[in-house]
C-alpha positions in Angstrom: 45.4 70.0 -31.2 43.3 66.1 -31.6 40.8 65.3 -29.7 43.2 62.5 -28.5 45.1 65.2 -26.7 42.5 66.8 -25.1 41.6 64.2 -23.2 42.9 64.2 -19.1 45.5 61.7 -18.5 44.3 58.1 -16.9 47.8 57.7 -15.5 49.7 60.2 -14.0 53.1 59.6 -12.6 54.9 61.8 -9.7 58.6 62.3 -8.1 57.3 64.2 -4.8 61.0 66.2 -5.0 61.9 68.6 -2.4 60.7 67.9 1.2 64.2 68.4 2.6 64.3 71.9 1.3 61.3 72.9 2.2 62.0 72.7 5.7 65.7 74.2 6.1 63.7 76.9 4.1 61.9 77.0 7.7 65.1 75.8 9.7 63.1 72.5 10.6 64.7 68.9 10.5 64.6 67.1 7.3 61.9 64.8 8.5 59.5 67.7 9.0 59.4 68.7 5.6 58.8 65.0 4.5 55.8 64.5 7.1 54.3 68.1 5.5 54.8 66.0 2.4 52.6 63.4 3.5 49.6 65.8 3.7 50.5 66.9 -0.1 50.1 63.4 -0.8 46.3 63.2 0.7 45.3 66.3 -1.1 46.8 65.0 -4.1 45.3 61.5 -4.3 41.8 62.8 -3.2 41.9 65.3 -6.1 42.7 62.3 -8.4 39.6 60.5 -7.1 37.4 63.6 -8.1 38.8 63.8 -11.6 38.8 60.2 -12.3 42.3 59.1 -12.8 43.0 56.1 -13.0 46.3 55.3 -11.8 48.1 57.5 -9.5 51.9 56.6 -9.1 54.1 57.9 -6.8 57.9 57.3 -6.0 58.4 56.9 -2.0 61.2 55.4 -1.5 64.1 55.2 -4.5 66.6 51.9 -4.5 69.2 54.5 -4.2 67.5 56.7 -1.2 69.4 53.9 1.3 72.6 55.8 0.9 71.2 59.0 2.8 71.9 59.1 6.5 70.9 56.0 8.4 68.7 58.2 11.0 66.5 59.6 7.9 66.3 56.5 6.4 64.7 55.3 9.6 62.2 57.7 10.7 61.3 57.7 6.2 60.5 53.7 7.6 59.1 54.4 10.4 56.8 57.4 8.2 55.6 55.4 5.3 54.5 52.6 8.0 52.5 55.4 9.8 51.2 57.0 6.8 50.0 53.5 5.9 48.0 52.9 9.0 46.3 55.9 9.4 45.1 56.9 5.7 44.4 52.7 5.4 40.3 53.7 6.2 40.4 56.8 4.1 41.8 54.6 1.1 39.5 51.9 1.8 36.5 54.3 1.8 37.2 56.1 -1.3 37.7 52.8 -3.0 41.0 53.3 -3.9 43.0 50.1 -4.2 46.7 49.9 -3.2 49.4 48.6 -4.6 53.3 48.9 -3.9 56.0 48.3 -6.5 59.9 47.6 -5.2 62.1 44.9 -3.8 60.0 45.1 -0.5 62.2 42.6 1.3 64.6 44.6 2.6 61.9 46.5 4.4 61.4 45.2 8.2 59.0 42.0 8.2 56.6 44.3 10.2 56.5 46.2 6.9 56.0 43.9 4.6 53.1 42.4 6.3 51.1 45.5 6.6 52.1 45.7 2.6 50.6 42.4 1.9 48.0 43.1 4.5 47.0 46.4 3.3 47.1 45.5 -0.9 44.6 42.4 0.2 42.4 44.8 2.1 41.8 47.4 -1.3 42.5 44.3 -4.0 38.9 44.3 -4.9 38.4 48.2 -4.8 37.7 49.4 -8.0 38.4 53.5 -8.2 41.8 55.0 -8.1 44.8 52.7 -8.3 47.3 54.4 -6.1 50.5 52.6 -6.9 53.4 53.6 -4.6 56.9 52.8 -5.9 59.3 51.8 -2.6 62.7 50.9 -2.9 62.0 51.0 -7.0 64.5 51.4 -9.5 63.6 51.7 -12.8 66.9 49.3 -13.9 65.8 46.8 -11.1 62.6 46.8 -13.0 63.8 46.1 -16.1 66.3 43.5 -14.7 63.6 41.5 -12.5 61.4 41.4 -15.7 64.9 40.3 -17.3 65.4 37.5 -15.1 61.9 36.2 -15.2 61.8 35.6 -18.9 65.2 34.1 -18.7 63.9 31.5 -16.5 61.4 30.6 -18.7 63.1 30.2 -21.6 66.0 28.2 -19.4 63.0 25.7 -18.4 61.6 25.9 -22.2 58.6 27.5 -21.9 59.7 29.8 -24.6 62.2 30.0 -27.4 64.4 33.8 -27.2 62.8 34.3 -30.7 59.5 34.8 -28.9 60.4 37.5 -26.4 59.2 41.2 -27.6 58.4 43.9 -26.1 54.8 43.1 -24.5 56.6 40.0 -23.0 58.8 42.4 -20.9 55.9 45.0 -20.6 53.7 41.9 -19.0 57.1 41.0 -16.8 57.5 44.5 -14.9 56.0 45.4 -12.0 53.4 47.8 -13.6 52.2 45.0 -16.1 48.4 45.5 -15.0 48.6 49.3 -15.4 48.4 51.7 -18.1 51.7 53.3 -19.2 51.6 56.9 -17.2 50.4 59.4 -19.2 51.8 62.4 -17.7 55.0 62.5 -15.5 55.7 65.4 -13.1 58.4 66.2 -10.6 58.7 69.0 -8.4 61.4 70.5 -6.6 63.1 72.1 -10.1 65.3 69.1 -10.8 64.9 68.1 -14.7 65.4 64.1 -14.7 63.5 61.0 -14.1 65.5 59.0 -11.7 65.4 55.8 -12.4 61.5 55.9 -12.3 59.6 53.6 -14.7 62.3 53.8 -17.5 60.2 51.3 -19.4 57.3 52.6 -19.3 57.7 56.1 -20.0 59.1 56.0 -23.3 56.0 58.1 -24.5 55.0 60.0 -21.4 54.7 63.5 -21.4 56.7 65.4 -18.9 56.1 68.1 -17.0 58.7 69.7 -14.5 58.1 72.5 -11.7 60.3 74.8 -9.3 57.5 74.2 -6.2 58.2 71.9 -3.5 56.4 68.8 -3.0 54.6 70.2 0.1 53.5 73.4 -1.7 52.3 70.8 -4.3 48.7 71.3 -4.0 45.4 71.0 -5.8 46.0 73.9 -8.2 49.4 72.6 -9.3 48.2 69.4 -10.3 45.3 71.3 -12.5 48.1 73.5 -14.1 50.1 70.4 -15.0 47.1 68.6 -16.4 46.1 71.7 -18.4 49.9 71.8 -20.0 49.3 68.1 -20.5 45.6 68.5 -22.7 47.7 71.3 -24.9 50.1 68.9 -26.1 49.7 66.8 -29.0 50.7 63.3 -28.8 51.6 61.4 -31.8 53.4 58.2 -30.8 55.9 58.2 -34.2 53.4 59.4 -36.2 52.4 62.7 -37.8 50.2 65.6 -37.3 48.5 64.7 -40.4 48.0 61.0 -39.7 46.2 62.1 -36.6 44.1 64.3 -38.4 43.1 62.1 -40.7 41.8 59.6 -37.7 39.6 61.6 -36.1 
């Protein structure tokens, strides 16, 4: 194991999978189990503010979560615009600065101005960036950062032979963040979907049976400790890494 590995992850991505199950577990409404998954979400980001992570990232709201019921689609609205307001002093206290990635405009305009609102409020904080993916998709990502280089090179600001990786890197929606570091998703399903395809071409996984609302502080310390066991090597050998420390 390098020393590289050891080190806690600065970025650490999460799919918060399984709020629906955990309340018909309990024979509750859906929207039960994803307001109980609301307070996993406060333990959670407070535990990232005691160890010093940089960037928290969390997927909300999927492109593709629009084709569930129209009823749970509203009362997820009418949640992540309640959540918003009433953890807004908590975030602003802890110096945590927000930010939300996603086509936001098909959100209600009452939404998106407590977005803007609420990302001007914590621009300047300088702990914890707690990036909240909402009505993200990976693909729309990549196509958005796509279409943006295309239009420069349409206006000649740049010739194709000068688009690379960085230059799509610099055009997603995470170009100010690290790449995550560690990616977990609860709820036992063993896929990314359509989170941050980009930018988690080297991240380490890490996948668990718990639901997100029994995700709590200890989980998050198990999946860090598999994390700092793992050797990362980014194409290159054992050896080579060896030979850099």
């Amino acid at each position: 194991m390098t020393a590289e590995s050891c080190l806690i992850p600065q970025h650490i991505a999460i799919i918060m999978d399984g709020n629906g199950r955990w309340a018909k577990k309990r024979h509750y409404p859906r929207f039960i189990g994803h307001r109980a998954g609301v307070k996993a979400v406060t333990d959670i980001v407070q535990h990232c503010v005691k160890l010093n992570i940089k960037v928290l990232s969390l997927f909300a709201f999927s492109s593709e979560n629009w084709r569930r019921p129209s009823k749970e689609v509203r009362l997820l609205m009418e949640l992540f615009h309640l959540s918003l307001e009433q953890q807004l002093k908590r975030i602003h206290k802890n110096n945590i600065r927000l930010q939300i990635i996603g086509d936001i405009h098909k959100f209600l305009p009452s939404l998106q101005r407590q977005i803007r609102r609420l990302q001007q409020l914590t621009e300047c904080n300088t702990g914890l960036i707690l990036n909240i993916a909402a009505n993200y998709g990976g693909r729309w990502d990549i196509v958005q950062a796509v279409q943006t280089i295309a239009r420069k090179a349409t206006m000649g600001k740049i010739s194709v032979n000068m688009i690379s990786e960085k230059m799509i890197s610099d055009s997603l929606t995470t170009a100010v963040l690290p790449e995550p570091d560690l990616f977990i998703r609860t709820g036992g399903e063993q896929r990314v979907s359509n989170f941050l395809l980009w930018q988690m071409a080297y991240t380490e996984f890490f996948f668990t049976d718990t639901l997100w609302p029994d995700f709590n502080v200890s989980s998050l310390n198990r999946a860090i400790a598999s994390f700092t066991e793992r050797e990362r090597r980014f194409g290159k050998t054992s050896e080579q890494l060896q030979e850099q420390e």
